[in-house]
C-alpha positions as CSV (number, residue, x, y, z in Angstrom):
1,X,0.0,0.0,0.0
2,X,1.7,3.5,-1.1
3,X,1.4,5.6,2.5
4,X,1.0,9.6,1.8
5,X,3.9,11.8,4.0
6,X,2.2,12.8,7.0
7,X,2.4,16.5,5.6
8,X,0.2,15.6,2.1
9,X,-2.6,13.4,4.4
10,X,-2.7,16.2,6.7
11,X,-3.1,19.0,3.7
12,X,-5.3,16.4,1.7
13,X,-7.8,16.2,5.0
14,X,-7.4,20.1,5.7
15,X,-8.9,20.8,2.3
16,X,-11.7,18.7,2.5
17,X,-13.3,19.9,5.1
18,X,-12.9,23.6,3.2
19,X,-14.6,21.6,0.1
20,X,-17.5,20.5,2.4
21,X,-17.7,24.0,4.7
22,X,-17.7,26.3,1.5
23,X,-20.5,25.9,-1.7
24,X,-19.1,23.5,-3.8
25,X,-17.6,25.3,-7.3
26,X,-19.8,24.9,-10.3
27,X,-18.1,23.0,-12.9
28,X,-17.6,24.7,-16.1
29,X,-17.2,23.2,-19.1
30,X,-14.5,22.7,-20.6
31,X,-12.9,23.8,-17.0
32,X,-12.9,21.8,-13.9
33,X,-14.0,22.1,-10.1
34,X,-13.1,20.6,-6.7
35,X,-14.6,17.4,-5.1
36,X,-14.2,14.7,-2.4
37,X,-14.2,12.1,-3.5
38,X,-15.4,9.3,-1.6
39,X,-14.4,5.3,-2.0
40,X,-14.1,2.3,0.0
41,X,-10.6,1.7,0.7
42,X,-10.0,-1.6,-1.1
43,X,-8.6,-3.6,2.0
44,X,-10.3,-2.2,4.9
45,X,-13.5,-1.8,3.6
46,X,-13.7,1.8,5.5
47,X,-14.9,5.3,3.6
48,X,-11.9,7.6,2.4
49,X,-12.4,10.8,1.3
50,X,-10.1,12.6,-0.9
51,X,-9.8,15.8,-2.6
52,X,-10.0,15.5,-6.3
53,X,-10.1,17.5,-9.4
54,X,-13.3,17.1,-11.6
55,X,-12.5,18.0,-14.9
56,X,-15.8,18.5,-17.7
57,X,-15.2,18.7,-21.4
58,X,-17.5,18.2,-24.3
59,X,-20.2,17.7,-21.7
60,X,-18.1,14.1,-20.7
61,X,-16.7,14.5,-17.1
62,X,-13.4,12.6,-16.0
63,X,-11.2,12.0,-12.7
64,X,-7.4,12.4,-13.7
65,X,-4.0,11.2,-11.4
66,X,-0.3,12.1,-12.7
67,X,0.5,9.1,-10.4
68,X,-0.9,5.5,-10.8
69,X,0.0,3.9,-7.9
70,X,-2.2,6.9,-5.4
71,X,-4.5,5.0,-3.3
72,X,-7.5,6.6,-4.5
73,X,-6.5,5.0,-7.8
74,X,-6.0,1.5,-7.1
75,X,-9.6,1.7,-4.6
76,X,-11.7,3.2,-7.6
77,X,-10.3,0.4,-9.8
78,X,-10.9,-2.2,-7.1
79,X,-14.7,-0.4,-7.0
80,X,-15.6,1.1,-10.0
81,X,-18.0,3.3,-8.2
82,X,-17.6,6.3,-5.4
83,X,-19.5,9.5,-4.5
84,X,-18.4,12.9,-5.2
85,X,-19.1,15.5,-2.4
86,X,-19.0,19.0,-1.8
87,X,-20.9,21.0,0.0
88,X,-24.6,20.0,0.1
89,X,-23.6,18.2,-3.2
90,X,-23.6,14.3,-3.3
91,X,-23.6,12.2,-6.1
92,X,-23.0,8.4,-6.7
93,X,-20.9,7.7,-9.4
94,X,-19.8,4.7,-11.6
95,X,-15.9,5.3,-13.6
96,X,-15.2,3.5,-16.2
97,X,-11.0,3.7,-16.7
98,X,-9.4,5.1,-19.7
99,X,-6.4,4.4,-21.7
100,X,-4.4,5.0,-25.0
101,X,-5.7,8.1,-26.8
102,X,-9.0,8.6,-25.2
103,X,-7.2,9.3,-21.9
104,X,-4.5,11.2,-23.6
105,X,-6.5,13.5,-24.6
106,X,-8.4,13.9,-21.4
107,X,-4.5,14.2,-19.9
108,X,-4.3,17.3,-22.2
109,X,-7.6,19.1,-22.0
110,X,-6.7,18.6,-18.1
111,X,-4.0,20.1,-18.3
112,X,-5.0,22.9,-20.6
113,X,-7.7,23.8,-17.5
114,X,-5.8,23.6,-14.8
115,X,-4.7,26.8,-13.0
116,X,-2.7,25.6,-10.1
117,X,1.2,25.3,-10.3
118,X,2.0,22.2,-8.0
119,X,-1.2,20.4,-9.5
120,X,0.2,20.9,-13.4
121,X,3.7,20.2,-11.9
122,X,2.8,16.6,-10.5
123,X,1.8,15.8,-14.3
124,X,5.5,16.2,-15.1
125,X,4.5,16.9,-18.8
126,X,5.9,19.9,-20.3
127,X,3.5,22.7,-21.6
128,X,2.9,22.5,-25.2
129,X,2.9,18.8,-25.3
130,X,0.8,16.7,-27.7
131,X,-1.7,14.2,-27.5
132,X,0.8,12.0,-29.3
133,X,3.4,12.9,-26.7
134,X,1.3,12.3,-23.7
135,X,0.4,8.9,-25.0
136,X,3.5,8.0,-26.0
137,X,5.7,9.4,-23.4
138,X,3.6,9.6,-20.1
139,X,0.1,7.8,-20.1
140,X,1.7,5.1,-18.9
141,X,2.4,6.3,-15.2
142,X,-0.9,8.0,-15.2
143,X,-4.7,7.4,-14.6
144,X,-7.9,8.7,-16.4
145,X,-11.5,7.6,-15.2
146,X,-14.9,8.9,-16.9
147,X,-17.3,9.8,-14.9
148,X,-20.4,8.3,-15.0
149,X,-24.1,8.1,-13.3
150,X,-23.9,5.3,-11.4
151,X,-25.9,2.1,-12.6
152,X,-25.8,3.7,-16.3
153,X,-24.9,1.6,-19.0
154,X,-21.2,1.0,-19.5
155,X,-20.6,1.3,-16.0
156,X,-19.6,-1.5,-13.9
157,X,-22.3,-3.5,-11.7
């Protein structure tokens, strides 16, 4: 199991409870807003919340990690469903996870959204970088998820 430093768990659970004190952000589109998201941990069976970027583009929406091998990632793929939480918001959702192309370019229209330094940093992808590029050279650390109602079709069971 990849632990967080102490320092990131302790900034990850300081900002949720700003996302659930404050109105939740509306999410533009294309653009993205902040979440918690909320899964079963995969081993212990007990609810984790974690803040998360929601990104929205050609009315599709999509959960995006520069790193693999976060938690959150290997419990959504062990789930395939979550909530998303902010605020008075709460939605149950179903993900579906991407790969080649379609999550490049999810990768890039992420990255073309995103405002916050450190958060484009993590993606270690440099600006100007194509779709080609990103599937070529970084997809392959990374992990895209659509976002989907849950119990829609497509979505797991």
């Amino acid at each position: 199991m990849t632990q967080s430093p102490p320092d990131l768990r302790t900034m990850g659970q300081q900002m949720t409870r700003r996302l659930m004190a404050a109105p939740a952000q509306p999410l533009p589109d294309p653009g993205y807003a902040l979440r918690v998201l909320e899964i079963a941990g995969r081993r212990s069976g007990a609810r984790i919340d974690t803040p998360i970027g929601v990104l929205a583009s050609n009315g599709r929406r999509f959960l995006v990690s520069p790193d693999a091998s976060r938690d959150w990632v290997a419990n959504l793929r062990a789930a395939g469903t979550a909530t998303l939480k902010a605020s008075r918001l709460t939605e149950h959702i179903a993900t579906v996870e991407l790969h080649g192309r379609p999550a490049a370019e999810v990768v890039v229209a992420y990255l073309a959204v995103v405002t916050v330094s450190w958060a484009v940093a993590a993606f270690r992808v440099p600006e100007g970088t194509s779709v080609e590029q990103v599937e070529a050279q970084h997809l392959d650390r990374m992990a895209v998820f659509e976002v989907l109602p849950a119990g829609s079709a497509g979505a797991p069971a």
